[in-house]
C-alpha positions in Angstrom: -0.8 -25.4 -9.5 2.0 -24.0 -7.8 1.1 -21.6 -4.9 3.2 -17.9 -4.1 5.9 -18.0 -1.4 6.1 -15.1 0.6 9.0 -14.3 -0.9 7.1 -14.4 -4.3 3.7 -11.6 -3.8 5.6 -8.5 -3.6 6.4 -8.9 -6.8 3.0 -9.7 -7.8 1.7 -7.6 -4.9 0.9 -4.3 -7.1 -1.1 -6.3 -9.5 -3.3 -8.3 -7.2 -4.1 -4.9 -5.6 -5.1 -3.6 -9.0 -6.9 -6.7 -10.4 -4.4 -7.1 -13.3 -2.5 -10.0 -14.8 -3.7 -13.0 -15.1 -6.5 -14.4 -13.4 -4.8 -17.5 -12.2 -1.7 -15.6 -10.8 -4.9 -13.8 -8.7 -6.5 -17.2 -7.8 -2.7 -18.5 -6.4 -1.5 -15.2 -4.8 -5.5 -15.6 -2.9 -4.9 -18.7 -1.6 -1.5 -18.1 -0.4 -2.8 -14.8 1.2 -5.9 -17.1 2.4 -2.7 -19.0 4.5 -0.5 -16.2 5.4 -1.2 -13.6 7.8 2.2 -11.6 7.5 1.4 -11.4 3.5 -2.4 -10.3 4.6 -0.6 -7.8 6.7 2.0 -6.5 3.7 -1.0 -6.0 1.1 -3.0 -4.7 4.3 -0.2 -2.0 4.3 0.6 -1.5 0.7 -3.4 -0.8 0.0 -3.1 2.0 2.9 0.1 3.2 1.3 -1.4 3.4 -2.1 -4.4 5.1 -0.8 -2.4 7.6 1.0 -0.5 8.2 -1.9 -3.4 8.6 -4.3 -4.9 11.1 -1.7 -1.8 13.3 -1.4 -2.1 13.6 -5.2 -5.6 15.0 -5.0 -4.3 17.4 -2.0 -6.4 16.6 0.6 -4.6 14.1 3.4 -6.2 15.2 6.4 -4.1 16.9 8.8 -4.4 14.1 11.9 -3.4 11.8 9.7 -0.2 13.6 8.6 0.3 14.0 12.2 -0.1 10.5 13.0 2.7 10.3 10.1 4.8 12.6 12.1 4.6 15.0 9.4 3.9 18.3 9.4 1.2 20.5 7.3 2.1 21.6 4.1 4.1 25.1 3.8 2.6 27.9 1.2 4.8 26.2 -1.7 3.1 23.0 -1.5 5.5 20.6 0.3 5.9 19.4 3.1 8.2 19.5 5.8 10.1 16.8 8.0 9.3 17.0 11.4 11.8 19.0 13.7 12.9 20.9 11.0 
């Protein structure tokens, strides 16, 4: 059984996250993760990103954390706008 380079889970990154494709590709991209800390670190941040995303959807991103974003609260049509606008 050949193990994931890092080079390798982003591709397979999405899918690991969400417990799809094949269970073996799930077992291999675990133990690399069990090995690597900078691919910990990339799902780390793609499972915030996704969650952020999934939120913003739903509308309701709490202000701080847009802040902490350096984005600014949403204008009456909805969207956002950059900071120093």
């Amino acid at each position: 059984m050949a193990l994931f380079t890092c080079r390798e889970v982003p591709d397979v990154a999405s899918d690991y996250i969400s417990r799809e494709g094949s269970k073996r590709t799930r077992l291999m991209v675990a133990i690399h993760l069990a090995q690597c800390s900078n691919c910990r670190t990339y799902i780390r941040g793609l499972k915030i990103a996704r969650s952020i995303a999934a939120e913003s959807l739903r509308g309701s991103v709490p202000t701080a954390l847009l802040q902490n974003l350096g984005l600014n609260t949403p204008d009456r049509g909805g969207s956002f706008k950059e900071p120093n606008e």
